[in-house]
N, C-alpha and C positions, 0 to 999 in steps of 0.2 A: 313165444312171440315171433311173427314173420320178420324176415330181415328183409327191407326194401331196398330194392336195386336203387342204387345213386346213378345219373348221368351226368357223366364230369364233363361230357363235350362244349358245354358254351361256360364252365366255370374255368379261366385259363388268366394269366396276370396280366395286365396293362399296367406298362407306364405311369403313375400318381400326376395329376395336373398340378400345377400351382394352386387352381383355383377349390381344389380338394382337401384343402387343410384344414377347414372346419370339421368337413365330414368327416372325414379320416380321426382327427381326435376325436368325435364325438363317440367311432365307434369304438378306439381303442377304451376311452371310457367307460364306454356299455362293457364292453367284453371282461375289464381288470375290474369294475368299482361299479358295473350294475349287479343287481338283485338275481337277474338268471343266469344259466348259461355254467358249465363244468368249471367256468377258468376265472370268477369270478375271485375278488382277495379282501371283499368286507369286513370279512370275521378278522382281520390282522392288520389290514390298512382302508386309512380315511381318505377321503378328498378323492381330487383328478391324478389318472395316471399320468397327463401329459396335456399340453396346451395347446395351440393352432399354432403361437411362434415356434414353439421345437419343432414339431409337424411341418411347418413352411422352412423352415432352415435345415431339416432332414431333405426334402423334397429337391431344395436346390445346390445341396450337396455335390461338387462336381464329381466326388470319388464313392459316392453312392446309387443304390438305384431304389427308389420305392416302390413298392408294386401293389396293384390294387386289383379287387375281382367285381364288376360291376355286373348286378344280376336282378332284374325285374325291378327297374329303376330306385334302385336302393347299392347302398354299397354294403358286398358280403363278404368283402375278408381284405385284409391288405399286411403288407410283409415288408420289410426294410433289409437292403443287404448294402452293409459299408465292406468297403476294401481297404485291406490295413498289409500291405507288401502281397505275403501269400497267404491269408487268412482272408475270410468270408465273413465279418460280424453280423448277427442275425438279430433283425430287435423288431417290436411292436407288431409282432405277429399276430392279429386278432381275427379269430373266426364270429360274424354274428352270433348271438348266442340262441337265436333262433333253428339256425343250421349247423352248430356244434351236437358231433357226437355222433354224425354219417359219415364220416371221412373224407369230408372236405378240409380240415388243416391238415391232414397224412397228405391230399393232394398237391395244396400250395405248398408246401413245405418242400415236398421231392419238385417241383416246377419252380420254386426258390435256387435251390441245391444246384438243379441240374443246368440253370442257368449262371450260376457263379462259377461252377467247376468249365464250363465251354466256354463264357463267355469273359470270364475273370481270372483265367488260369488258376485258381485256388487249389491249395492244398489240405486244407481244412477250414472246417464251419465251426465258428465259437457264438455262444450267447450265455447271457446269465439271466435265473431265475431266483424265484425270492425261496431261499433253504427252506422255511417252512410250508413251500407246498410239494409235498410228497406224490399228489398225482398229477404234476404237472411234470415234473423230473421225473416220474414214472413213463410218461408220455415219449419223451424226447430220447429216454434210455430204449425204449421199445426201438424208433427212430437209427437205432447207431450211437448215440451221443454219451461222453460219458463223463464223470465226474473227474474235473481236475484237479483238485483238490483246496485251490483257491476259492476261500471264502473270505468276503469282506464284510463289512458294517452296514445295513441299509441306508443306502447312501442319500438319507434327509436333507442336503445340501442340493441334489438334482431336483429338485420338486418335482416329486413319482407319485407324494402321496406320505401322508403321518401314520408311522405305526399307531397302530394299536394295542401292541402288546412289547413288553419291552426284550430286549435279544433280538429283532429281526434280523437277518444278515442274508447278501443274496450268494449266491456260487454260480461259479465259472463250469461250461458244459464245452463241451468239443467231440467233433466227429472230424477224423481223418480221413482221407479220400482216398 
């Protein structure tokens, strides 16, 4: 199979509007609890990853920054980085799952990073993922990031979404800078 040259020149972050909080959850949705796409979590959890109110309260976060990639009037990826002292929390990372799997999240991810380390003086980037996906934590270990060894209880109380299967638990990931 040919490998097609990606151009990442006009796929680059912008600032999240207020008025993007639908969108924005709609894609997080697609990307966690739709049907396509590598990063999908059907097979283990039901429902919405996330709502427009956490979306609009992430958004207006004064100690955060959300970032979105607007591309052929659609929105193709967006990324959230909260600031916690000298830590980087990474969350709702979603690559359409139409352009998942060219190295457009290897992109936003290092243009996440490289923005929190300049411009957030961080010393490390944390996020947690759901334990039972192995090539998603395979993804982020490629990345730098490593397992900390903190694992918790899928936390049911945030509505992320109902397991499906019973045991879910998510774990904590970190890359030091």
């Amino acid at each position: 199979m040919r490998q097609v040259e990606v151009n990442f020149s006009k796929f680059h972050l912008e600032e999240a509007k207020s008025n993007q909080s639908h969108e924005i959850c709609d894609l997080v949705n697609l990307t966690y609890r739709g049907e396509i796409g590598w990063t999908n979590e059907t097979h283990i959890i039901q429902g919405d990853r996330t709502n427009h109110y956490e979306i609009a309260s992430a958004i207006s976060n004064p100690y955060s920054h959300f970032f979105v990639v607007n591309q052929h009037q659609r929105l193709a990826s967006c990324i959230y980085i909260g600031q916690d002292k000298d830590a980087a929390f990474i969350g709702f990372f979603s690559v359409h799952p139409d352009l998942q799997g060219k190295g457009y999240g290897k992109h936003v991810l290092t243009q996440a990073e490289t923005f929190a380390q300049e411009k957030l003086s961080v010393n490390k980037y944390i996020m947690f993922v759901v334990s039972q996906r192995p090539e998603l934590i395979a993804f982020y270990e490629r990345r730098g990031y490593t397992r900390t060894g903190r694992v918790e209880t899928f936390p049911t109380h945030l509505e992320m979404g109902v397991p499906k299967v019973s045991g879910l638990t998510i774990e904590y990931l970190e890359k030091m800078i």
